[in-house]
C-alpha positions in Angstrom: 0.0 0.0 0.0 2.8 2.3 1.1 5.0 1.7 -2.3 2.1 2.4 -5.2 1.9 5.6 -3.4 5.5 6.7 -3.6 5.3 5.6 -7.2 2.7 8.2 -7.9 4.1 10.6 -6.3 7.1 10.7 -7.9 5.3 10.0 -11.3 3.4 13.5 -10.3 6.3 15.1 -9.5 8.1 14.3 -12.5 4.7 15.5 -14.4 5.2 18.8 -12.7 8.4 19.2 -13.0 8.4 18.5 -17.0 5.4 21.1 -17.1 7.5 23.4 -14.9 10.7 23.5 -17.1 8.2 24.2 -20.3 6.8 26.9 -18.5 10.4 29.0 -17.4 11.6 28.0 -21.2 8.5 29.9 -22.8 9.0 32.6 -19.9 12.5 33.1 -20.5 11.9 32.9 -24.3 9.5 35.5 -24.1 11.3 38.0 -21.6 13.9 37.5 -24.3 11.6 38.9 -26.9 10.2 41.4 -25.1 14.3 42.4 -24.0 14.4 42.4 -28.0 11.8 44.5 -28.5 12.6 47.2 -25.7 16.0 47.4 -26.8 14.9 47.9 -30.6 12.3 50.3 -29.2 14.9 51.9 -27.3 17.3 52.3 -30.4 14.3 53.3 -32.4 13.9 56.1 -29.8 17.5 57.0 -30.3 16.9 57.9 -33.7 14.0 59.7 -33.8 15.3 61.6 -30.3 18.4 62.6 -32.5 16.2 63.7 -35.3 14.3 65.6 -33.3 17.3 67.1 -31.9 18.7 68.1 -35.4 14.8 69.4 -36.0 15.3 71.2 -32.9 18.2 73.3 -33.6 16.9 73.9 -37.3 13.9 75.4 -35.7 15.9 77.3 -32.8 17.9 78.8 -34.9 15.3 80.2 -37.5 13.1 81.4 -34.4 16.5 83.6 -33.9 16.5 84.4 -37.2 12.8 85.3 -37.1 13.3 87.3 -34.1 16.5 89.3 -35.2 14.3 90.6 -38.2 11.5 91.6 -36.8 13.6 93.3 -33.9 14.6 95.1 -36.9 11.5 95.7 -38.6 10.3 97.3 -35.2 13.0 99.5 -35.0 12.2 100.6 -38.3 8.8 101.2 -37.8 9.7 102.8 -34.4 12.0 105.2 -36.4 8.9 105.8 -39.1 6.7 106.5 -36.2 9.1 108.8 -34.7 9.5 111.0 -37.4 6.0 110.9 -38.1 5.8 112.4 -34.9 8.2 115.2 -35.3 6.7 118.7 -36.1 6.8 119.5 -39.6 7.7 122.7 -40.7 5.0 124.3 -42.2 4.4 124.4 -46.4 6.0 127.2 -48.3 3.0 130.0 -48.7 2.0 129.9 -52.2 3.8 131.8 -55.0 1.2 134.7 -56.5 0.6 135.0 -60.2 1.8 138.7 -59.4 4.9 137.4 -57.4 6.2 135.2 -60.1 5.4 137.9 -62.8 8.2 140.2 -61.0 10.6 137.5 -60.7 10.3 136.4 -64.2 10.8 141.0 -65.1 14.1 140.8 -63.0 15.1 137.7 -64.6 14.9 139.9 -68.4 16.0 143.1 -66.9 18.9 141.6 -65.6 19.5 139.7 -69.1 19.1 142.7 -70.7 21.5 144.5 -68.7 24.1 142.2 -69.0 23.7 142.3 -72.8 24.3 145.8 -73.1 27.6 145.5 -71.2 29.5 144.8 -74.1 28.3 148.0 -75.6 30.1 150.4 -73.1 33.5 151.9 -73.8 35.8 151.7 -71.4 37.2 155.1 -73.0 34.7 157.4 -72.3 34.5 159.1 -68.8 32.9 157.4 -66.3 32.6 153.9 -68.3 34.3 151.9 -65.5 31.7 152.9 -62.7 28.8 152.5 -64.6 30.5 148.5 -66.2 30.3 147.9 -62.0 27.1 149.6 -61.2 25.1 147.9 -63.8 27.1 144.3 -63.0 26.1 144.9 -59.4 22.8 145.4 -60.7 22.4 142.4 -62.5 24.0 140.2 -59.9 21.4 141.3 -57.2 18.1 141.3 -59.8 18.8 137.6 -60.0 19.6 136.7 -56.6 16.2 138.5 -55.7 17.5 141.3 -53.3 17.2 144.4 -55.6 14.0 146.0 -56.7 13.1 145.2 -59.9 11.4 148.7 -60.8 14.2 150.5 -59.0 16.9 148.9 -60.9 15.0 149.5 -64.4 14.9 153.1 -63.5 18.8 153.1 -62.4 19.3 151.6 -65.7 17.8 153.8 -68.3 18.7 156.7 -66.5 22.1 155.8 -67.0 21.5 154.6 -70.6 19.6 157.6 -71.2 22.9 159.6 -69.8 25.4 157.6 -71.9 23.6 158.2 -74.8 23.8 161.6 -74.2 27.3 161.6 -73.3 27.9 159.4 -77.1 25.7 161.9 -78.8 28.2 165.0 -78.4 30.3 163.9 -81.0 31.4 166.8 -82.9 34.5 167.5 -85.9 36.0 170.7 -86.3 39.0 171.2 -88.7 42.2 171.3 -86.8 46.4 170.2 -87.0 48.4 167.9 -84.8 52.4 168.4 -84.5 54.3 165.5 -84.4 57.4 165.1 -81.8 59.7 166.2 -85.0 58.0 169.6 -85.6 56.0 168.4 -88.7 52.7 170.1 -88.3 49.8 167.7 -89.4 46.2 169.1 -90.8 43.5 167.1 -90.5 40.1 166.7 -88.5 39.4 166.6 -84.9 36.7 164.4 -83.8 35.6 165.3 -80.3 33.5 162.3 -78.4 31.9 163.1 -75.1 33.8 165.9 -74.1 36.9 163.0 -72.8 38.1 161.4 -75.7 39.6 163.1 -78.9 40.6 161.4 -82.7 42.5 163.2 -85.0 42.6 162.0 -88.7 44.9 163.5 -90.9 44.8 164.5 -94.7 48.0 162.4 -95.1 46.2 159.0 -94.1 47.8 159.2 -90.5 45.3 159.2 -87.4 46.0 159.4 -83.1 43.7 159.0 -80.3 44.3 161.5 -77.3 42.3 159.8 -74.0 41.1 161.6 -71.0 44.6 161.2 -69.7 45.8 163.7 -72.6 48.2 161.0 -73.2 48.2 160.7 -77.4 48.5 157.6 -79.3 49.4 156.5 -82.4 46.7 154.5 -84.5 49.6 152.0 -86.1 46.6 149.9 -87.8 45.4 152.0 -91.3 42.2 150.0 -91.7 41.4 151.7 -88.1 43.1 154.8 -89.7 41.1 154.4 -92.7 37.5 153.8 -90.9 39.0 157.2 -88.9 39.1 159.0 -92.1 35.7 158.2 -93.0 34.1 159.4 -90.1 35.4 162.4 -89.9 34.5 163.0 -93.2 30.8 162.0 -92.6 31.0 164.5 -89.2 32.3 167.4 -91.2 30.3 166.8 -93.5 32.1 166.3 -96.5 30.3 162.6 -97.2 26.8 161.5 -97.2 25.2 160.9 -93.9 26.0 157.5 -92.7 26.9 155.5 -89.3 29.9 156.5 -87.7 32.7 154.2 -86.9 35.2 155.0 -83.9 37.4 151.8 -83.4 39.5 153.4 -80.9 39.4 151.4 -78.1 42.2 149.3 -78.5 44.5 152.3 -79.3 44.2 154.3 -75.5 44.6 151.1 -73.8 48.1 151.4 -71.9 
């Protein structure tokens, strides 16, 4: 009685035992696979941690980027507002039709004036001061600090006395000794009371200057043009524009 149950005891045992050892297999096999699967899930993890990482940075630094532009953007507009802010001076008052027809009269006087400075002579009295007074003129008609109406009556008075001053021309018969003693006869031709040309019969011809210093006229087509005019003055040719080309021959 006591052995058969020994026996079947032992056959349970072994029974367990087998089942036992097929159980820690399948256990260990599967806390191998799940090892397996943690470590790939862990390596998987890596990768995509490192790629986020790389993302990360990308992102980070255009956030800086971002952020450096509009920093700049708002200093910009910070600057616009700014001087949006500032007092502006106020508009320049309108130009009147009557304003800008004064300008535009100074603008011609002051041509015009400057146009008849070539017509002066240097030679007659007082030619000089009036070349300056009528440069000054012109000089402050454009830069807008002389009266317009004030300068036109400063210049044709002055006109009006140079033509004056041109219009006493006057011959008269008359002689000229040279430095040797040889006495000359010709024609006089007095021109505004400071300025005399003599033109000899002989062809020969001088120009005395307000100085009273005489000079030679070395050039005989100036000679010659001297000749005629006296000859229109005294009236010993037909009426016609006179010619003084003397200007070059009182010059020092």
């Amino acid at each position: 009685m006591f052995r058969p149950t020994i026996l079947f005891l032992t056959a349970a045992l072994g029974i367990a035992w087998s089942q036992s050892a097929d159980d820690v297999a399948h256990e260990t096999q599967r806390l191998k696979s799940l090892v397996d699967d943690e470590k790939r899930a862990i390596s998987t993890d890596s990768s995509s941690q490192a790629e986020w990482r790389s993302q990360s940075k990308e992102r980070l630094a255009s956030m800086r980027s971002d952020s450096r532009r509009l920093a700049r953007e708002r200093d910009s507009l910070r600057g616009s507002l700014d001087r949006e802010s500032r007092p502006k001076p106020p508009p320049p008052p309108p130009v009147a039709p009557a304003t800008a027809r004064k300008k535009a009269f100074a603008q011609a006087l002051a041509n015009e004036i400057e146009r008849t400075l070539p017509l002066l002579s240097a030679e007659l009295e007082g030619g000089a001061d009036l070349r300056e007074r009528w440069t000054s003129l012109a000089k402050g008609l454009r830069a807008g600090n002389q009266d317009p109406e004030d300068a036109m009556g400063t210049f044709l008075d002055d006109l009006s006395e140079r033509i004056d001053l041109g219009g006493r021309i006057q011959a008269r018969p008359g002689s000229r000794t040279e430095p040797s003693g040889l006495v000359l006869r010709g024609t006089w031709i007095d021109v505004g009371g400071s300025l005399q040309v003599f033109s000899g019969k002989d062809g020969s011809a001088c120009v005395r200057g307000p100085d009273g210093k005489t000079v030679d006229v070395a050039d005989k087509s100036v000679a010659a043009a001297l000749a005629r005019s006296a000859a229109v003055l005294a009236g010993g040719a037909d009426p016609a524009w006179v010619e003084l080309p003397v200007r070059a021959e009182v010059r020092p």
